[in-house]
PAZAGU-559316 format. One record per residue (C-alpha): residue in one letter; residue number from 1; x, z, y. Coordinates in Angstrom, 2 decimals. Layout:
PAZAGU-559316
> a, NUM, X, Z, Y;
...
END
This chain:
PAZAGU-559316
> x, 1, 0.61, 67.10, -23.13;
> x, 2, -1.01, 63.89, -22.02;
> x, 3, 0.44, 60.07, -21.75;
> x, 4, 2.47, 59.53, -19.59;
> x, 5, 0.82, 57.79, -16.24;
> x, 6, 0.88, 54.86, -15.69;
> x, 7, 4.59, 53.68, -14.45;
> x, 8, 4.77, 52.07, -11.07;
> x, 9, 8.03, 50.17, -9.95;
> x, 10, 9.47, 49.63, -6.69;
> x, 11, 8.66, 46.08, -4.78;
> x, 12, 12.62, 46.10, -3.67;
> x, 13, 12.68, 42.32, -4.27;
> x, 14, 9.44, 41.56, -2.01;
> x, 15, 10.69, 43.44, 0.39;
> x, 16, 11.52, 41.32, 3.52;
> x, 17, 13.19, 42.25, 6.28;
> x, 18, 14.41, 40.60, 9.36;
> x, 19, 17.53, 38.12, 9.79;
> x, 20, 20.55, 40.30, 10.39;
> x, 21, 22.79, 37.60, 11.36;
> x, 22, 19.77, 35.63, 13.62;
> x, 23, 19.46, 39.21, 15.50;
> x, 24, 23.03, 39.43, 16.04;
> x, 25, 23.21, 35.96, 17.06;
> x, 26, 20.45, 36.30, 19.49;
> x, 27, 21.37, 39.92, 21.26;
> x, 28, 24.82, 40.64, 21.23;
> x, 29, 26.28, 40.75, 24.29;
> x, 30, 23.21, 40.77, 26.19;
> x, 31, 22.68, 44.09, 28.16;
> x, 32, 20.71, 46.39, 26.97;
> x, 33, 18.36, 46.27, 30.38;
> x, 34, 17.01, 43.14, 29.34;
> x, 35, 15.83, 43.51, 25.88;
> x, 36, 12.47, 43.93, 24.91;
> x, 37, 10.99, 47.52, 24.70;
> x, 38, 9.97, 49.61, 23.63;
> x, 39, 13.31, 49.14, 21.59;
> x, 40, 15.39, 51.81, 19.80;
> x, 41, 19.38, 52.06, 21.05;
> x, 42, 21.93, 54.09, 18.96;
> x, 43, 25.61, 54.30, 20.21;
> x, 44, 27.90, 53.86, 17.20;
> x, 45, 30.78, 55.74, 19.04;
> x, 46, 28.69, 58.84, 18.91;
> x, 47, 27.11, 58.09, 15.58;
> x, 48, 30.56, 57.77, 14.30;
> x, 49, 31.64, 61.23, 15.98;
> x, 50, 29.18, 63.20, 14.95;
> x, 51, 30.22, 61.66, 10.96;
> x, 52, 33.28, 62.88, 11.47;
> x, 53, 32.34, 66.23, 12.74;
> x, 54, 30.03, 66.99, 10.00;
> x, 55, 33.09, 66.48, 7.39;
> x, 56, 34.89, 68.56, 9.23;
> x, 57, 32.72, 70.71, 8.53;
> x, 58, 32.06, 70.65, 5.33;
> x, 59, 35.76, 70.95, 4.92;
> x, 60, 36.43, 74.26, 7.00;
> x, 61, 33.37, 75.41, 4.88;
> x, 62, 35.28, 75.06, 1.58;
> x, 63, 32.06, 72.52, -0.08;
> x, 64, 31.73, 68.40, -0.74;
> x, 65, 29.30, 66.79, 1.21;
> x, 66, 26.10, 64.97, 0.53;
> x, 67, 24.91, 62.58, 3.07;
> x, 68, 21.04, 61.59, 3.70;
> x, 69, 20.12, 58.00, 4.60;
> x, 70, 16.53, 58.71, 5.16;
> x, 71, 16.79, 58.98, 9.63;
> x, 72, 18.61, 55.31, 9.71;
> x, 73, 17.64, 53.61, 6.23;
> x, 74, 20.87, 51.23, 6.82;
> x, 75, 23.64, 50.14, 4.87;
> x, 76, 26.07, 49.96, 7.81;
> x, 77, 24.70, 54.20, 8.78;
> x, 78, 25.69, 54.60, 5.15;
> x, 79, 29.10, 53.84, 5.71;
> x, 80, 29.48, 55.51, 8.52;
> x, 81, 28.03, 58.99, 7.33;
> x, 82, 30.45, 58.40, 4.19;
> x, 83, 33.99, 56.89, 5.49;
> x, 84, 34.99, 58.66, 8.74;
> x, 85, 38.23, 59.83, 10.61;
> x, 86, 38.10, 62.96, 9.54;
> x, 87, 37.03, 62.42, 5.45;
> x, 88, 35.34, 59.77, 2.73;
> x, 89, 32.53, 61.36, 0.24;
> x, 90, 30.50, 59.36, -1.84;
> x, 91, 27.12, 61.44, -2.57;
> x, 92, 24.08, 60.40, -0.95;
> x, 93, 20.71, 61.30, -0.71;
> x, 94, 17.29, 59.04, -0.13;
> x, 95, 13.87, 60.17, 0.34;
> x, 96, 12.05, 57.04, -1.29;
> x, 97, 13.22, 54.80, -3.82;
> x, 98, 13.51, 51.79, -1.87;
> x, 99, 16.56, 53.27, -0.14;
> x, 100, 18.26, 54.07, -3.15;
> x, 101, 17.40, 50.47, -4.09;
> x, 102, 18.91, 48.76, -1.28;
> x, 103, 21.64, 50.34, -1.21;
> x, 104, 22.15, 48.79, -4.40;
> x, 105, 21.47, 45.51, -3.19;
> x, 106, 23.83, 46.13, 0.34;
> x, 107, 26.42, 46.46, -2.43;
> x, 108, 27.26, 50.02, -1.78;
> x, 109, 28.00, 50.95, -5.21;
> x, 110, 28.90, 48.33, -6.46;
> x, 111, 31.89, 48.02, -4.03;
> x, 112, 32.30, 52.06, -4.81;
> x, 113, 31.43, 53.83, -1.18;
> x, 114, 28.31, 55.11, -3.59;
> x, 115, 28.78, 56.65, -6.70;
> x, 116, 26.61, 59.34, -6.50;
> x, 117, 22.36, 58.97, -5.69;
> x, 118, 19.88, 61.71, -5.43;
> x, 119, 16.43, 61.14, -5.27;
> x, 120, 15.60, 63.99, -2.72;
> x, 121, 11.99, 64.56, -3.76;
> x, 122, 10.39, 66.58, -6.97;
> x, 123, 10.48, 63.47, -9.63;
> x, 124, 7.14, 62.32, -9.33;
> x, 125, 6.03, 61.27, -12.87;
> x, 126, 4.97, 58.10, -12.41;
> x, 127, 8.28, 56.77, -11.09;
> x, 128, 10.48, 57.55, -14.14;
> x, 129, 10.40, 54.31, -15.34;
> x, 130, 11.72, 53.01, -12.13;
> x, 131, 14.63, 55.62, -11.85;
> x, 132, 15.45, 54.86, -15.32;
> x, 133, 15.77, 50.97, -14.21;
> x, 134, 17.65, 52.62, -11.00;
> x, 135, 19.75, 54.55, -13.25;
> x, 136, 20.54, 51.55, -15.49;
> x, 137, 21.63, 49.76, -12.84;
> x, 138, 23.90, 52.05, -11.02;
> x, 139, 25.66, 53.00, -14.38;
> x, 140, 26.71, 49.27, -14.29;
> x, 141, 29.49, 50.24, -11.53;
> x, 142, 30.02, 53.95, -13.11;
> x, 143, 27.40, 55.76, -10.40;
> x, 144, 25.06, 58.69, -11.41;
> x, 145, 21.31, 58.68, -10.40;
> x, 146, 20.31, 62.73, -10.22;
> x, 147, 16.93, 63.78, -10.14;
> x, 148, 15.40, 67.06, -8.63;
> x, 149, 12.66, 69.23, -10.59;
> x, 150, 10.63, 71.99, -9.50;
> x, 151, 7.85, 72.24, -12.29;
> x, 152, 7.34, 72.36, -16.22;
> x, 153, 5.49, 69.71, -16.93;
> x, 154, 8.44, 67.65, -14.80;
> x, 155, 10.59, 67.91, -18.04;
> x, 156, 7.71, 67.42, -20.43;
> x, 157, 6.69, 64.08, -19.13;
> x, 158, 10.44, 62.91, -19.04;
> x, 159, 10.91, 63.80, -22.19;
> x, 160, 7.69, 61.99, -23.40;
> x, 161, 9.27, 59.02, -21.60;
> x, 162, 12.21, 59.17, -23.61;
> x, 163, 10.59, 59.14, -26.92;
> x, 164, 8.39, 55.98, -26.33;
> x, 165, 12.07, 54.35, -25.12;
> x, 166, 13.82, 55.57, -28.13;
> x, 167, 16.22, 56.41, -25.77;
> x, 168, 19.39, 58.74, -25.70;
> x, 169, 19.35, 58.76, -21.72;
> x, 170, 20.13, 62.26, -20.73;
> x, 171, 19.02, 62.59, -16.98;
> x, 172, 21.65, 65.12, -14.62;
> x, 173, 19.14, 67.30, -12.59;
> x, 174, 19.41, 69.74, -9.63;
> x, 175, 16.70, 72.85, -9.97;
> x, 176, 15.21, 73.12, -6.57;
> x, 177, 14.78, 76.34, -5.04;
> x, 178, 13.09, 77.75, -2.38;
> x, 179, 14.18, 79.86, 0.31;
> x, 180, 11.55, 80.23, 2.36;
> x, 181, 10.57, 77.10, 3.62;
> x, 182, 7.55, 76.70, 1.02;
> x, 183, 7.86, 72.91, 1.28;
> x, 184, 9.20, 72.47, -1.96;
> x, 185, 10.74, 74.19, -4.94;
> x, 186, 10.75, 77.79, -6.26;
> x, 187, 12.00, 80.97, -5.66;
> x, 188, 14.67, 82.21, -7.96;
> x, 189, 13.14, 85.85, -7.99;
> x, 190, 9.48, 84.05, -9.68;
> x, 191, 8.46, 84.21, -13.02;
> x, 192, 7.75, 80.07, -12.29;
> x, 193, 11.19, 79.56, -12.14;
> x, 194, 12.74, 81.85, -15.36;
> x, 195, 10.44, 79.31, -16.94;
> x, 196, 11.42, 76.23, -15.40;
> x, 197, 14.77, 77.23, -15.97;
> x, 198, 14.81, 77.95, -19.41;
> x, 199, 13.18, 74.78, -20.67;
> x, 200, 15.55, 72.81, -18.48;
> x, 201, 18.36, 73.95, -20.10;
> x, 202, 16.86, 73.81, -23.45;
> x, 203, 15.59, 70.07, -22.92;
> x, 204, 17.42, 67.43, -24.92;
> x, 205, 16.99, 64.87, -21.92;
> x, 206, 17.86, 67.04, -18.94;
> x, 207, 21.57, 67.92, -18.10;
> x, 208, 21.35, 70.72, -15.01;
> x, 209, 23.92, 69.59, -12.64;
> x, 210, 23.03, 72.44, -10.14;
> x, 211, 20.70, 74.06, -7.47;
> x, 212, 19.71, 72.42, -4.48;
> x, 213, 17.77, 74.04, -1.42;
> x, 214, 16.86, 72.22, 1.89;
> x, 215, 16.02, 75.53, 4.76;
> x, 216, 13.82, 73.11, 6.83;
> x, 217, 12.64, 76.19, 8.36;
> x, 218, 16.01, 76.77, 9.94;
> x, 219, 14.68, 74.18, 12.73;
> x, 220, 13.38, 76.81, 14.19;
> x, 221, 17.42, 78.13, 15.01;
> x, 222, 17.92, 78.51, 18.57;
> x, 223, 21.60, 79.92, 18.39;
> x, 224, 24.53, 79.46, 15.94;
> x, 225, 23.91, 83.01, 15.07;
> x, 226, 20.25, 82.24, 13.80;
> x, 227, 21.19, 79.24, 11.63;
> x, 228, 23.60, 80.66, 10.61;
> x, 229, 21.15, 83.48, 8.82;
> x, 230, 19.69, 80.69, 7.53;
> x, 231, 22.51, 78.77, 5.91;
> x, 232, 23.42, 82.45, 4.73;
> x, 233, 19.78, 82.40, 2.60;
> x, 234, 19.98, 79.14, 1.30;
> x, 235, 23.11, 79.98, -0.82;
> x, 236, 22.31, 83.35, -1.84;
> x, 237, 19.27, 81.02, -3.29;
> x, 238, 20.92, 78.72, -5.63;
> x, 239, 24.05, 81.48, -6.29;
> x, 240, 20.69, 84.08, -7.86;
> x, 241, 19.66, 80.45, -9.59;
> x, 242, 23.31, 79.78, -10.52;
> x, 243, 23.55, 83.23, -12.03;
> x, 244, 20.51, 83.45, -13.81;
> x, 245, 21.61, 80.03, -15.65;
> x, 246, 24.86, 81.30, -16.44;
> x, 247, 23.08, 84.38, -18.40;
> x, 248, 21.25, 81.94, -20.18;
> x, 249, 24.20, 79.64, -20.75;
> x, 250, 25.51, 79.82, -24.13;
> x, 251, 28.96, 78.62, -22.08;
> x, 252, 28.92, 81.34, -19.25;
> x, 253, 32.94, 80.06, -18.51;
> x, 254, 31.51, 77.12, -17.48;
> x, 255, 30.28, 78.90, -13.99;
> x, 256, 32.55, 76.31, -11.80;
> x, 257, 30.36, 73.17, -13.32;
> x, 258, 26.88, 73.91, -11.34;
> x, 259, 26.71, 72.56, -8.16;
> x, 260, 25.13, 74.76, -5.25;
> x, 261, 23.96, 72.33, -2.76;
> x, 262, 22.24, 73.36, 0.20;
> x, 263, 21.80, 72.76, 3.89;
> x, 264, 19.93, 70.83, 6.89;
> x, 265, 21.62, 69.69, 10.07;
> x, 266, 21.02, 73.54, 11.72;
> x, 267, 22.52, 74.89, 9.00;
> x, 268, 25.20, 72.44, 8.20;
> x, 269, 26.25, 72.57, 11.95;
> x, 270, 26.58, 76.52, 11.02;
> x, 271, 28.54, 75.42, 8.07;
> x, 272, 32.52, 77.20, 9.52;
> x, 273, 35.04, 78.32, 8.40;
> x, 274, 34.33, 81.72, 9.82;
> x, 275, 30.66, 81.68, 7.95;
> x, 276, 32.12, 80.82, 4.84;
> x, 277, 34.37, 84.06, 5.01;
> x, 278, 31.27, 85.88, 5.50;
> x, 279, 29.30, 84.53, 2.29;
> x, 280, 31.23, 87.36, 0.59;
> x, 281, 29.19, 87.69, -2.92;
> x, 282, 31.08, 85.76, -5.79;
> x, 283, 29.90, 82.33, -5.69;
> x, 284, 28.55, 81.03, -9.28;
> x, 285, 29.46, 77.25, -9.08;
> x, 286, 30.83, 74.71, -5.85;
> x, 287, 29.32, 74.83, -3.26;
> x, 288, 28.06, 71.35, -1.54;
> x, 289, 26.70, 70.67, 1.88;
> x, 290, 24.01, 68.01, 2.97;
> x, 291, 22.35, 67.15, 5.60;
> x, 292, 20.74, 64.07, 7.74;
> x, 293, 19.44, 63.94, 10.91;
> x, 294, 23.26, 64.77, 12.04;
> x, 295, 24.30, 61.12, 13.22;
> x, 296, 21.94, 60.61, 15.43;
> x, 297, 20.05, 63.88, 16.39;
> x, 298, 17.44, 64.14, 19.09;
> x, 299, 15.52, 67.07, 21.23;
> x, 300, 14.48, 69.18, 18.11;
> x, 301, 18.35, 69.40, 17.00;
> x, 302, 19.23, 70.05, 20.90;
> x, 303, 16.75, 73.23, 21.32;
> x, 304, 18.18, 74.88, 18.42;
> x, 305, 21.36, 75.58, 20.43;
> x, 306, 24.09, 74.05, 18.05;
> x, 307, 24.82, 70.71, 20.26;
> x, 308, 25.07, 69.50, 23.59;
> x, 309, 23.15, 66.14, 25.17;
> x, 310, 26.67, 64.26, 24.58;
> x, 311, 26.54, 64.24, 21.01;
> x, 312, 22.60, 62.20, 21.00;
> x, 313, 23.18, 59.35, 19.36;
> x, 314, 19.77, 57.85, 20.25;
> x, 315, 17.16, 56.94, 22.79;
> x, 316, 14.21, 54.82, 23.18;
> x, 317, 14.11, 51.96, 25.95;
> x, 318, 10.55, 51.74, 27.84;
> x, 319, 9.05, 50.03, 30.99;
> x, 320, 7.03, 51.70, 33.30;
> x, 321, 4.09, 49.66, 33.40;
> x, 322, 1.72, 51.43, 35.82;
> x, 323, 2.48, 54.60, 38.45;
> x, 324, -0.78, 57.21, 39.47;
> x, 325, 0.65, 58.61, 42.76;
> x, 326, -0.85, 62.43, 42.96;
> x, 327, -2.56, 62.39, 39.59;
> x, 328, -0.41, 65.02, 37.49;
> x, 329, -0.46, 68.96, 37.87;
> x, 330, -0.44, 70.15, 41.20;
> x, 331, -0.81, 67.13, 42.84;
> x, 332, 2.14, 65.67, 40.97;
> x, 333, 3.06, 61.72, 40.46;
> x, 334, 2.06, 60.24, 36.63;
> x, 335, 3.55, 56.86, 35.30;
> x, 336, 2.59, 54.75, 32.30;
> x, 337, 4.85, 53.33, 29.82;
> x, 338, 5.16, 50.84, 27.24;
> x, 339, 6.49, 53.74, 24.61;
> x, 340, 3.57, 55.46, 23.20;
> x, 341, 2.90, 57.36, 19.89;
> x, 342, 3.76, 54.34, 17.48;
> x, 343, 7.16, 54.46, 19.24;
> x, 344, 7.72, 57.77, 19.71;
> x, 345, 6.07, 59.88, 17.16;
> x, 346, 3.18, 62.74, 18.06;
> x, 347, 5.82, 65.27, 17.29;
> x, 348, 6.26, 68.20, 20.00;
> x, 349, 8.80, 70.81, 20.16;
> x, 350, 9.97, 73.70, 22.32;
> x, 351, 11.28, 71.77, 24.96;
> x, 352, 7.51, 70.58, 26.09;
> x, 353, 5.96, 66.87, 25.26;
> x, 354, 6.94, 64.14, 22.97;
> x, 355, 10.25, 63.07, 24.94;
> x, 356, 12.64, 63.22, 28.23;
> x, 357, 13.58, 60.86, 30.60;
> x, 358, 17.13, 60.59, 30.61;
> x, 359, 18.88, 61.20, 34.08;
> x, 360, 15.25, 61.79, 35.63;
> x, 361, 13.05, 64.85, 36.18;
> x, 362, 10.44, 62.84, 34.09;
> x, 363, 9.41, 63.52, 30.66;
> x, 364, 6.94, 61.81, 28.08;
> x, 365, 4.11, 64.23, 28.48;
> x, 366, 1.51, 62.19, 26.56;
> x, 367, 0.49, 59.90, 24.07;
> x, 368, -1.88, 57.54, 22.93;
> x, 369, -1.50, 54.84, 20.15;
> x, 370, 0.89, 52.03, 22.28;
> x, 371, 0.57, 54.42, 25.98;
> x, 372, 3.11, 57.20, 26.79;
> x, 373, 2.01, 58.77, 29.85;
> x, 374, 5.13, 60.16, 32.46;
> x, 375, 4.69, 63.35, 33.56;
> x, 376, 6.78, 65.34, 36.32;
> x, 377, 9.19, 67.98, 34.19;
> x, 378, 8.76, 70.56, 37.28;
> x, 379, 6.42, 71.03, 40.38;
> x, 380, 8.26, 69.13, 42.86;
> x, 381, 7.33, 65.32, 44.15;
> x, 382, 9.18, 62.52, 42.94;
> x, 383, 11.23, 61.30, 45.57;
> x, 384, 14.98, 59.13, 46.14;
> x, 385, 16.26, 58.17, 42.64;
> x, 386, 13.77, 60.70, 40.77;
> x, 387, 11.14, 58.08, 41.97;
> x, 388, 9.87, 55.40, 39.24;
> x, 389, 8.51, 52.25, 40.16;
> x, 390, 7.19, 50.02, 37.73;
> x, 391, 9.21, 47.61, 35.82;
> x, 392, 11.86, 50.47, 36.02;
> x, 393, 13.13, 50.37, 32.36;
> x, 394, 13.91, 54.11, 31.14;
> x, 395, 15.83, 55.32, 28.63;
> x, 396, 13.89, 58.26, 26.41;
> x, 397, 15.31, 61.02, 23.92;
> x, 398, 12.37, 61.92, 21.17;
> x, 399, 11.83, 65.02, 19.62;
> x, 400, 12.44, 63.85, 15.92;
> x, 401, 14.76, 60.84, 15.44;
> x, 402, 14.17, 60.55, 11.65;
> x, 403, 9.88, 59.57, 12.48;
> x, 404, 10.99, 57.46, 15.72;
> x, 405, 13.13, 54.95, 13.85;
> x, 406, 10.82, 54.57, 11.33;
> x, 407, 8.85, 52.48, 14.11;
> x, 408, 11.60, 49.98, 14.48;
> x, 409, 12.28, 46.74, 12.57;
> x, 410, 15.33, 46.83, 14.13;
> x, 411, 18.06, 48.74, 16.08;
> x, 412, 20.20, 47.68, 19.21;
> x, 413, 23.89, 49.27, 18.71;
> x, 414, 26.01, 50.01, 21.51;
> x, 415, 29.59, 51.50, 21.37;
> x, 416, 30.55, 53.59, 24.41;
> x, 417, 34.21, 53.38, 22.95;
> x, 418, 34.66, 50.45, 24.31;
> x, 419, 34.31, 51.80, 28.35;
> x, 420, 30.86, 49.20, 28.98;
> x, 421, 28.89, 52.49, 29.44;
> x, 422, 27.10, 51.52, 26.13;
> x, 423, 24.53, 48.93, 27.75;
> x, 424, 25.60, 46.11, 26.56;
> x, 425, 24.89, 45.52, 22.40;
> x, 426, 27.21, 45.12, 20.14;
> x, 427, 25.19, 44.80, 17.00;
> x, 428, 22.06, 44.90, 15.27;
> x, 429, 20.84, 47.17, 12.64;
> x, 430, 18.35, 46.25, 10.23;
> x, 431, 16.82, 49.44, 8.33;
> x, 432, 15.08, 49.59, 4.57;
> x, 433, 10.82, 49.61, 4.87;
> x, 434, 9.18, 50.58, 2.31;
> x, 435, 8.29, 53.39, -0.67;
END
């Protein structure tokens, strides 16, 4: 085995963001018309709703839920995904390491709404160092840091870690399987993972909390029927993992401790009561749903057929700053706006283009780096209140809300609770940057 790279740490302390409290003090109550574009609005009436909805899920599903940051990156989502109407959970996941450190800093666990952090990517070997600071920290308020591995040489380099601390740390893992979506992790069935699971539970270091499985091919759902196939494979996944542990296990009575966590927002909006009757095959530990993109969603989660428009918690604000009468297919009208792929993302999807107009037959058709180019969404002429002129400001729905907001410094929160038709903001939002 080689040394162990070279430990990097996270620049959470250098990392400066903008003045909550001088944004707030500058935009709210200010309609939403006037700000600045391209800007990104989220209603947190909706964002609230669909919180709710997904522990109610969870709940008729029989599992604890797991919330990810990544989409928002804010303390105040955090909340919000983890205290609702309907339920409180305290399990999170984050995607980079600066999330799990500011939530530290927001004083999320601390104050207790996080106990519970998963770093949702393989470990990479260079950063245990910095989760063992992380974990350090977080043990300070009685909160667990959990790591995922997929690979050998995972364990080997934490445990070479360990010996050059001296250290007794023993570090709670999830085994990540694959079940299908050949993104990350392994399939149960592979010789690579009768390996990987045998030294994992052999390891002095590594305690194996559970399985965990993300079906980010389930995206490609277009009914509740179809996800629902999908949420179906993920947990025969980690129960054949579960299983195979427990035949290993010199405690097999102990089936109840592993955690089988699985899901993405298809599948966890497929997560019912009525597919939980349907799992049928004797489940090998508790099961535990997570998911995202949920709070906010966006045209991707709309074309796989498991919400409506109502429950799109975001949209991006852009001026038309040009109009090409004729220029589009068949003789078609084509507008210019301010929201281009740095505000929008270059992902496509089913649906056609990079984003629709809301209330308009318009959609985003192209994009360059700061231009998004209008396009007609049929064959007819734009005519009446379908027309745009320029310095109309129009309100656009993205294909992937998790890449959009990454644009933003900041987000402009309205709250169509309160009966102002959500254009006037309420707040300000000021999400984590950084690896």
């Amino acid at each position: 085995m080689t040394n162990l790279p070279t430990q990097t740490n996270t620049p959470h302390r250098l990392s400066g963001r903008p003045d909550k409290q001088a944004l707030v003090s500058e935009f709210k109550g200010k309609p939403i018309r006037g700000l600045r574009t391209p800007a990104v609005v989220i209603d947190r009436a909706i964002f609230a709703q669909n919180s709710a909805r997904m522990h109610d899920n969870a709940k008729q599903w029989g599992a604890s839920f797991r919330a990810h940051v990544k989409t928002h990156k804010t303390a105040e989502g955090v909340k919000l995904q983890l205290v609702s109407s309907s339920d409180t959970t305290y399990a999170i996941v984050v995607s980079t390491l600066m999330e799990a450190w500011e939530v530290v800093n927001a004083g999320l666990v601390k104050d207790g709404i996080v106990n519970d952090i998963l770093y949702g990517l393989p470990i990479p070997v260079n950063r245990v160092a910095d989760l063992a600071a992380l974990s350090d920290v977080t043990a300070q308020s009685g909160a667990v840091i959990r790591i995922l591995i997929d690979h050998v040489d995972q364990i080997k380099f934490i445990e070479e870690y360990e010996k050059t601390m001296n250290s007794s740390r023993n570090w709670s893992t999830f085994l990540k399987v694959d079940a299908g979506s050949k993104r990350a992790g392994l399939d149960p069935s592979s010789t690579a993972f009768h390996s990987l699971l045998e030294v994992a539970l052999e390891s002095p270091v590594l305690t194996v909390f559970g399985f965990y499985c993300h079906a980010g091919h389930s995206y490609s759902s277009t009914s509740p029927e179809a996800a629902s196939k999908f949420l179906t494979a993920e947990v025969n996944a980690v129960n054949d993992a579960a299983k195979l542990a427990l035949a290993r296990s010199s405690s097999p009575s102990n089936d109840t401790q592993f955690i089988l966590s699985v899901g993405s927002t298809p599948t966890a909006h497929a997560a019912t009561a009525e597919t939980n009757a349907k799992l049928g095959e004797l489940l090998h530990g508790k099961l535990e749903l997570h998911a995202g993109n949920y709070p906010l969603l966006d045209l991707q989660q709309l074309h796989t057929g498991l919400i409506d428009r109502t429950r799109i918690a975001q949209r991006v604000l852009a001026t038309v700053i040009s109009y090409y009468p004729g220029r589009g297919a068949n003789g078609t009208d084509e507008a210019l706006c301010d929201a281009g792929a740095i505000a929008m993302s270059k992902d496509t999807g089913p649906s056609g283009g990079f984003g629709e107009v809301i209330g308009k037959s318009w959609r985003l058709g192209r994009v360059s780096q700061e231009h998004g180019i209008l396009t007609r969404s049929g064959t007819e002429t734009a005519a009446g209140e379908d027309q745009l002129r320029i310095g109309d400001v129009v309100q656009i729905v993205g294909q992937h809300a998790c890449l959009t907001l990454a644009a933003y410094p900041w987000y402009y929160l309205v709250d169509s609770s309160k009966g102002n038709d959500a254009s006037v903001v309420e707040d300000v939002w000021v999400p984590w940057k950084g690896w």
